[in-house]
N, CA, C and O atoms as a GROMACS GRO file, in nm:
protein
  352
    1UNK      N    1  -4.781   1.232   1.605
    1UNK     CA    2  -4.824   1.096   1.587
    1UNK      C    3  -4.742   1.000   1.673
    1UNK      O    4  -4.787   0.896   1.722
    2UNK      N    5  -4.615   1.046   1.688
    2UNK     CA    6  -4.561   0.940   1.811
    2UNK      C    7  -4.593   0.958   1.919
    2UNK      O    8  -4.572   0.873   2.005
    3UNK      N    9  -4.646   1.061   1.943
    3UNK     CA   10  -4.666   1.053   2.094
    3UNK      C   11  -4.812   0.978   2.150
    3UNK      O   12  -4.856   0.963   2.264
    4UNK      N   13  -4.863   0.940   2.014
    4UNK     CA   14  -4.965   0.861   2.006
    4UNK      C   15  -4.958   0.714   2.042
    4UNK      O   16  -4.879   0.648   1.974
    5UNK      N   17  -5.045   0.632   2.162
    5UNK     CA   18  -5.070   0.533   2.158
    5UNK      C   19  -5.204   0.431   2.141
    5UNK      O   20  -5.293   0.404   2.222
    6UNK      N   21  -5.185   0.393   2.027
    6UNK     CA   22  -5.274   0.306   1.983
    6UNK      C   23  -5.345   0.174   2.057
    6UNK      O   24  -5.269   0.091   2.105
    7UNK      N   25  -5.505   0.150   2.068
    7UNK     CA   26  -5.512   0.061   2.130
    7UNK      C   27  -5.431  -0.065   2.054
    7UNK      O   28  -5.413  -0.070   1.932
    8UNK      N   29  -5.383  -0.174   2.162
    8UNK     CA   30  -5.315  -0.292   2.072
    8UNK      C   31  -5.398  -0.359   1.969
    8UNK      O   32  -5.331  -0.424   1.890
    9UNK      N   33  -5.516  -0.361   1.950
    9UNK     CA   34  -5.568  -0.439   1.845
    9UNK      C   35  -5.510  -0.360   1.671
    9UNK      O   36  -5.479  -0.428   1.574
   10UNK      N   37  -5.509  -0.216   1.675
   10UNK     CA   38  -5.476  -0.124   1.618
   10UNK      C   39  -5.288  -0.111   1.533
   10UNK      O   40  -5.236  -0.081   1.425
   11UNK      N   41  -5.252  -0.158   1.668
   11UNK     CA   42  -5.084  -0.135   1.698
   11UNK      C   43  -5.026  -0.170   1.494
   11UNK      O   44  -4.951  -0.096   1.432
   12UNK      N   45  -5.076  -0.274   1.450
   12UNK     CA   46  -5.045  -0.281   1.322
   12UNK      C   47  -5.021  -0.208   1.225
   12UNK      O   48  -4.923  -0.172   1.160
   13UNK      N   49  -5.190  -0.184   1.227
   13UNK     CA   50  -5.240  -0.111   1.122
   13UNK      C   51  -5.214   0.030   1.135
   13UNK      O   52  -5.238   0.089   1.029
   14UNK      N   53  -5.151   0.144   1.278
   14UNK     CA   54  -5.103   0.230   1.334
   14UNK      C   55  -4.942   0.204   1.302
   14UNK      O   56  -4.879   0.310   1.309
   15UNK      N   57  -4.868   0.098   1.272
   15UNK     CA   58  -4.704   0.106   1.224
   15UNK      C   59  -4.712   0.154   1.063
   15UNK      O   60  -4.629   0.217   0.997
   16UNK      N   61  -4.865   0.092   1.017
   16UNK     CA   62  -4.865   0.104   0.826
   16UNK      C   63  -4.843   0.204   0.837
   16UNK      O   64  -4.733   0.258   0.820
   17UNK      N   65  -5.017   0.291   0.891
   17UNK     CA   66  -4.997   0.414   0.929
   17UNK      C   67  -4.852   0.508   0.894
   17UNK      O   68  -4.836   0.556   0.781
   18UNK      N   69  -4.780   0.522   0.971
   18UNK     CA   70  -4.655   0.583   1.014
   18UNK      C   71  -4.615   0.533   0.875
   18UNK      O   72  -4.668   0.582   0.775
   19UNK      N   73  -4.537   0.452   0.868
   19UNK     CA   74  -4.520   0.378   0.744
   19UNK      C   75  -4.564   0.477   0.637
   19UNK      O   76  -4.463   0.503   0.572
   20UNK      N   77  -4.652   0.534   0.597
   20UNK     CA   78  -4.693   0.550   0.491
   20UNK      C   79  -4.696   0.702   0.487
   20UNK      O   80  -4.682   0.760   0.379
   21UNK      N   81  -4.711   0.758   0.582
   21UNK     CA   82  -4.729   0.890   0.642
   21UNK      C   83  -4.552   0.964   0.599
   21UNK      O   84  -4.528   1.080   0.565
   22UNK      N   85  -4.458   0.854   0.616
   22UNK     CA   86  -4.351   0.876   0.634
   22UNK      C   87  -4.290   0.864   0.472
   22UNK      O   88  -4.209   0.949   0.435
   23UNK      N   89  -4.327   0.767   0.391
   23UNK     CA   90  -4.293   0.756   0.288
   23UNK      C   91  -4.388   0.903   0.194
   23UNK      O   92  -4.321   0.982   0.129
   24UNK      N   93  -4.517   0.915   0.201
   24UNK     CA   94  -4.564   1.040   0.195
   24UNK      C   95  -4.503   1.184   0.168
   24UNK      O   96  -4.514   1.253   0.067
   25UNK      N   97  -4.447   1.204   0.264
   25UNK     CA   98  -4.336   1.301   0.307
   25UNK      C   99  -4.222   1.320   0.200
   25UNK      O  100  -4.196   1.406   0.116
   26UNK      N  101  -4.155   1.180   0.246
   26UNK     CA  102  -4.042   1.116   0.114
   26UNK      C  103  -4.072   1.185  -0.033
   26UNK      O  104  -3.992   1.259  -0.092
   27UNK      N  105  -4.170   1.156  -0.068
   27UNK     CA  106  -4.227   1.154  -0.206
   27UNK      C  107  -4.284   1.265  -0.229
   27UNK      O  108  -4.310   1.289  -0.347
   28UNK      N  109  -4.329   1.388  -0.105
   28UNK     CA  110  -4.349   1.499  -0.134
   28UNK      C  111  -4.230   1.598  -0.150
   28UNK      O  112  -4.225   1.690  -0.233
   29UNK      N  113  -4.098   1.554  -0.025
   29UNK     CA  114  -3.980   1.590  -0.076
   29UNK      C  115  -3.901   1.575  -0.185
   29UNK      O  116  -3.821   1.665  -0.212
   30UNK      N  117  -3.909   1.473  -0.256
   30UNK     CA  118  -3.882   1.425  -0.385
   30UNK      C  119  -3.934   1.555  -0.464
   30UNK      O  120  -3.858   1.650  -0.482
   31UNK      N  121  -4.028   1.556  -0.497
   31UNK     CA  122  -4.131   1.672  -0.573
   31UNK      C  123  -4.022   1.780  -0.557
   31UNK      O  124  -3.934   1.780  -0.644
   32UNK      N  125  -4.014   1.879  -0.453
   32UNK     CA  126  -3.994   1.972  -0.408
   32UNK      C  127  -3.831   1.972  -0.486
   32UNK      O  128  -3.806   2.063  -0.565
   33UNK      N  129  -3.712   1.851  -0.453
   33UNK     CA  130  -3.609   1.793  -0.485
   33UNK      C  131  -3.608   1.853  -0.672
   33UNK      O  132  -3.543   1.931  -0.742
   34UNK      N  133  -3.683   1.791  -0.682
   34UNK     CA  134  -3.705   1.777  -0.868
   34UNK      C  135  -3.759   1.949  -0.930
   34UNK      O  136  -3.700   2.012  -1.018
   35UNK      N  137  -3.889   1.998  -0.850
   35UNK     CA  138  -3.913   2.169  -0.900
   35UNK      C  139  -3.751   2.242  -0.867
   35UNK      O  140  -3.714   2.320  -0.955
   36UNK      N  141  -3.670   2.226  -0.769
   36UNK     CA  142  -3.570   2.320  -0.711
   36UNK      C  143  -3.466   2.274  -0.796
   36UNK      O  144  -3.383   2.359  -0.830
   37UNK      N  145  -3.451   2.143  -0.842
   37UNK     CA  146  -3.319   2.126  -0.972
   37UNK      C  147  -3.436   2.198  -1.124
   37UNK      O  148  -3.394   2.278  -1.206
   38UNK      N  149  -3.512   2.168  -1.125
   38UNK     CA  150  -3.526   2.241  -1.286
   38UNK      C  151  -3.530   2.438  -1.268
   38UNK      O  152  -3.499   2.523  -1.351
   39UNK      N  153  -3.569   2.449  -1.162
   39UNK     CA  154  -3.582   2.612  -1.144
   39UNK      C  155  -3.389   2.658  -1.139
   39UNK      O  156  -3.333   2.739  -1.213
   40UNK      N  157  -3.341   2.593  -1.053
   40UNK     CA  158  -3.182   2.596  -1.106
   40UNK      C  159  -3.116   2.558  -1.226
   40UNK      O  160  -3.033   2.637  -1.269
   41UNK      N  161  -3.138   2.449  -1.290
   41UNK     CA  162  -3.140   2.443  -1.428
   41UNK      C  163  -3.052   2.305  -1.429
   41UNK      O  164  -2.986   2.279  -1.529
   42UNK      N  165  -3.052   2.243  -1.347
   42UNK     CA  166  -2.934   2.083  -1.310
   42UNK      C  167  -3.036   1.986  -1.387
   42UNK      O  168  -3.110   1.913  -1.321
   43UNK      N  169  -3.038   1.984  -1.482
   43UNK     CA  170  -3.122   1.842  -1.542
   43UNK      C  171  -3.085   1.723  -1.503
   43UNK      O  172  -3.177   1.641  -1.495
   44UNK      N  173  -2.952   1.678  -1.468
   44UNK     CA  174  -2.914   1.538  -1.403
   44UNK      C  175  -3.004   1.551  -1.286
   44UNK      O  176  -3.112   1.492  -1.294
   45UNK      N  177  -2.987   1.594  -1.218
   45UNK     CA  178  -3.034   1.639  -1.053
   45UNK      C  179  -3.138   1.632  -1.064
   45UNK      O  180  -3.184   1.534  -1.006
   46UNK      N  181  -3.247   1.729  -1.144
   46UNK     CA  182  -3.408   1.674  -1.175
   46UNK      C  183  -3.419   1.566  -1.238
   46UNK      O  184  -3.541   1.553  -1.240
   47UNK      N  185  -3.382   1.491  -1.285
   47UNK     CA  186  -3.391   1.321  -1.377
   47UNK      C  187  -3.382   1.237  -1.230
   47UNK      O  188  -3.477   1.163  -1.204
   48UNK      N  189  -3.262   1.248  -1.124
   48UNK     CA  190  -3.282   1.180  -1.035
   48UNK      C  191  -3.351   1.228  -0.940
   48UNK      O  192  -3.359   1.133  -0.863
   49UNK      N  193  -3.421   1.335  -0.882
   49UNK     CA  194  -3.536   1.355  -0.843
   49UNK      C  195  -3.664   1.295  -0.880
   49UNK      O  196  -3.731   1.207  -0.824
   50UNK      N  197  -3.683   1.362  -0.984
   50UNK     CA  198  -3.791   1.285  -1.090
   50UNK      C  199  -3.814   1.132  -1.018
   50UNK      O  200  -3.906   1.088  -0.949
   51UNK      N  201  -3.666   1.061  -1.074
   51UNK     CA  202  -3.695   0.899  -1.045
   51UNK      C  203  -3.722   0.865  -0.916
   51UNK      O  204  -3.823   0.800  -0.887
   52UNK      N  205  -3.625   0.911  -0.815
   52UNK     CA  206  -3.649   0.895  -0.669
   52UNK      C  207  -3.848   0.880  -0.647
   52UNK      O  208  -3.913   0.779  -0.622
   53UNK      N  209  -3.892   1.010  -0.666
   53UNK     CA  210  -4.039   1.023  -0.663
   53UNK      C  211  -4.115   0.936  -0.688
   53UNK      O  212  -4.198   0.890  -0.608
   54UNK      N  213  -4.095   0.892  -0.827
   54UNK     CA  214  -4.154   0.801  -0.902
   54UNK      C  215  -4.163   0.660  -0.808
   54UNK      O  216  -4.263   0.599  -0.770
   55UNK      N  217  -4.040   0.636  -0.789
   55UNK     CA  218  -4.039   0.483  -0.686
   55UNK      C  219  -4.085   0.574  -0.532
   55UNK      O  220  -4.157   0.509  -0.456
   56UNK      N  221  -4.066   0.649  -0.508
   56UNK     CA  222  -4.113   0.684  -0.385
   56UNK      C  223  -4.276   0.660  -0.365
   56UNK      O  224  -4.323   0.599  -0.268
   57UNK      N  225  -4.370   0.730  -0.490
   57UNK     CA  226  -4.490   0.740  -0.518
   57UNK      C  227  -4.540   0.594  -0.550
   57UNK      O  228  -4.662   0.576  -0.552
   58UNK      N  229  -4.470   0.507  -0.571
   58UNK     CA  230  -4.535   0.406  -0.563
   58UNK      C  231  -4.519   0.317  -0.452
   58UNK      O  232  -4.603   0.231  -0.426
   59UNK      N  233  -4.409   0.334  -0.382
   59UNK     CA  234  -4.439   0.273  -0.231
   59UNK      C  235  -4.509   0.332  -0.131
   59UNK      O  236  -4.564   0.273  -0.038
   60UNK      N  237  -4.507   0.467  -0.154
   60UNK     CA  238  -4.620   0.552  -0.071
   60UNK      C  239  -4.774   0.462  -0.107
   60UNK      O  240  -4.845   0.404  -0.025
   61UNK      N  241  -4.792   0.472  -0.238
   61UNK     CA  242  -4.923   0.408  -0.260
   61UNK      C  243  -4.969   0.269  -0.203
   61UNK      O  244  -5.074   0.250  -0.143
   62UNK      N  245  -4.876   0.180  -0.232
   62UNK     CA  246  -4.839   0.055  -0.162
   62UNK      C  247  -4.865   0.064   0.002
   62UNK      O  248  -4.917  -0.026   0.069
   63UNK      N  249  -4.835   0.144   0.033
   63UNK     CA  250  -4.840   0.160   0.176
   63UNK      C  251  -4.935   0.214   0.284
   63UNK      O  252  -4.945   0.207   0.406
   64UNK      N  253  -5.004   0.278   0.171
   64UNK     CA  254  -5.144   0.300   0.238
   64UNK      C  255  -5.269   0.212   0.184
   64UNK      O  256  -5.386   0.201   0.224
   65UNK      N  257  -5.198   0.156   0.081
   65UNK     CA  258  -5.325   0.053   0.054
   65UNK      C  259  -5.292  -0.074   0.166
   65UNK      O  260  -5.374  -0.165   0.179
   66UNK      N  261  -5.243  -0.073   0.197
   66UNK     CA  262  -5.174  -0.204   0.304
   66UNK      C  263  -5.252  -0.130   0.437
   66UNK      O  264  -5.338  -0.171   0.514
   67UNK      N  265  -5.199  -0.039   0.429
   67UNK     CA  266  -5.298   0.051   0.623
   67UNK      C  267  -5.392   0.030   0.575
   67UNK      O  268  -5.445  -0.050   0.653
   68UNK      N  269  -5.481   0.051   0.464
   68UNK     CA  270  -5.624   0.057   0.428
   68UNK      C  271  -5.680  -0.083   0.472
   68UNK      O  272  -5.768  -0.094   0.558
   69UNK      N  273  -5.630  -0.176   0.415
   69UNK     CA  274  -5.687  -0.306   0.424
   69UNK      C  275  -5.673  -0.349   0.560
   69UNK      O  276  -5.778  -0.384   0.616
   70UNK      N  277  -5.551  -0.355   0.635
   70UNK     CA  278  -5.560  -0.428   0.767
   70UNK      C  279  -5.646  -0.318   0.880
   70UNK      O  280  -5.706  -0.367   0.976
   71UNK      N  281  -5.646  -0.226   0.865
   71UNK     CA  282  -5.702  -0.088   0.927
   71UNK      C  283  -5.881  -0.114   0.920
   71UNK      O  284  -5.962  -0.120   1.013
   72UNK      N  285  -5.902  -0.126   0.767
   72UNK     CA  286  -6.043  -0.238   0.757
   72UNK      C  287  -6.109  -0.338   0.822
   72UNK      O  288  -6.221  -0.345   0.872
   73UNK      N  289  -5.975  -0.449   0.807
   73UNK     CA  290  -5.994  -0.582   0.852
   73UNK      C  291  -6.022  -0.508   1.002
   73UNK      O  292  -6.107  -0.585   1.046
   74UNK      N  293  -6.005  -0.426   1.087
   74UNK     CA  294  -5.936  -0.479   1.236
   74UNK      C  295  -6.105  -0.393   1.241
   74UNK      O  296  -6.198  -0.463   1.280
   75UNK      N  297  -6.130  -0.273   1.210
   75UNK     CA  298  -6.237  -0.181   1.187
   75UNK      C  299  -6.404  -0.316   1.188
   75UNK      O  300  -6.496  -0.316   1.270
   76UNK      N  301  -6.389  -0.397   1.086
   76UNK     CA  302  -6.505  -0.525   1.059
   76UNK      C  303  -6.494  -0.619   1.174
   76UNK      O  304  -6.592  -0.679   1.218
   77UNK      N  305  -6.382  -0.631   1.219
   77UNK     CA  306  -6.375  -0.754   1.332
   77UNK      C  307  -6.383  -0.712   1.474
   77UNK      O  308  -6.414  -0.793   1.561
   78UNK      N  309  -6.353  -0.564   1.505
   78UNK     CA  310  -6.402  -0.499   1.630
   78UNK      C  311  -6.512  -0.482   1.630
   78UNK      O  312  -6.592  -0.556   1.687
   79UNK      N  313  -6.552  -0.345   1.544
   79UNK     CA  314  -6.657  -0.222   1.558
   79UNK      C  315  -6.785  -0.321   1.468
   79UNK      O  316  -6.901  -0.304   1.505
   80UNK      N  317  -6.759  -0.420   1.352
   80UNK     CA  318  -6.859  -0.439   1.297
   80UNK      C  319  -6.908  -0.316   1.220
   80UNK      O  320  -7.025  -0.280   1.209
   81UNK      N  321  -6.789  -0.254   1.164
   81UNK     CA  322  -6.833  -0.123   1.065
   81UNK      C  323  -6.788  -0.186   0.900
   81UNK      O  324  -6.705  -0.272   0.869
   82UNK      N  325  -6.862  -0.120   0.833
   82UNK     CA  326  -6.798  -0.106   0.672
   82UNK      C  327  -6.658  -0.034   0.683
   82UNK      O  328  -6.618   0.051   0.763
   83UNK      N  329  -6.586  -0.106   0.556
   83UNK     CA  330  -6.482  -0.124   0.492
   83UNK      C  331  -6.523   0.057   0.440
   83UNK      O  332  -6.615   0.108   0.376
   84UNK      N  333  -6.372   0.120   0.523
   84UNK     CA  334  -6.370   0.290   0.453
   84UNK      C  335  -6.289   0.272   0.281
   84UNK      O  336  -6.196   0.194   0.261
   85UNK      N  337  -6.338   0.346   0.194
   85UNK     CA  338  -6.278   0.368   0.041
   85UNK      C  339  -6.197   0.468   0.043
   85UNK      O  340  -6.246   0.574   0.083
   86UNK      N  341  -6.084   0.470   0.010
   86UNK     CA  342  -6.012   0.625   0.017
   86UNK      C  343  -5.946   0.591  -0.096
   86UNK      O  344  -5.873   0.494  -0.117
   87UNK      N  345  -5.996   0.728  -0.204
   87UNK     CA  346  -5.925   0.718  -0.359
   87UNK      C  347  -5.789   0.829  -0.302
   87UNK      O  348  -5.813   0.928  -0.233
   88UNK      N  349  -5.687   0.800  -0.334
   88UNK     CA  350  -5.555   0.876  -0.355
   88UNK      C  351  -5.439   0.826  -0.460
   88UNK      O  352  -5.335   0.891  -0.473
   0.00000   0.00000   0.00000
């Protein structure tokens, strides 16, 4: 994806992008963080996994609803297409 360049009208809604792609990740590592402390048996360690995720999973969400909308906006004011729905 970095080696990707976006046309500039895009350039925005292509930083959410990343942005969100990246926090994504975060919050899937989190997961992974939290199964590998309870399979070891560290309950502190999974409690702060756990939480990490939790706030991770909601800025992930945050963050693609933000690409969604300006990614939209730029999608209606170029192409003259409908607004894409993406449930996650």
């Amino acid at each position: 994806m970095e080696q990707v360049t976006p046309p500039s009208q895009f350039s925005y809604a292509y930083s959410l992008l990343q942005k969100s792609i990246l926090l994504s990740l975060d919050d899937d590592l989190a997961i992974r963080d939290w199964i590998d402390d309870l399979i070891n048996g560290d309950e502190a360690a999974a409690t702060s996994a756990w939480r990490r995720q939790l706030s991770l999973s909601s800025h992930a969400s945050s963050a693609k609803s933000a690409f969604l909308s300006v990614y939209n906006g730029v999608r209606a004011r170029l192409l003259h297409l409908q607004p894409l729905s993406i449930n996650y």
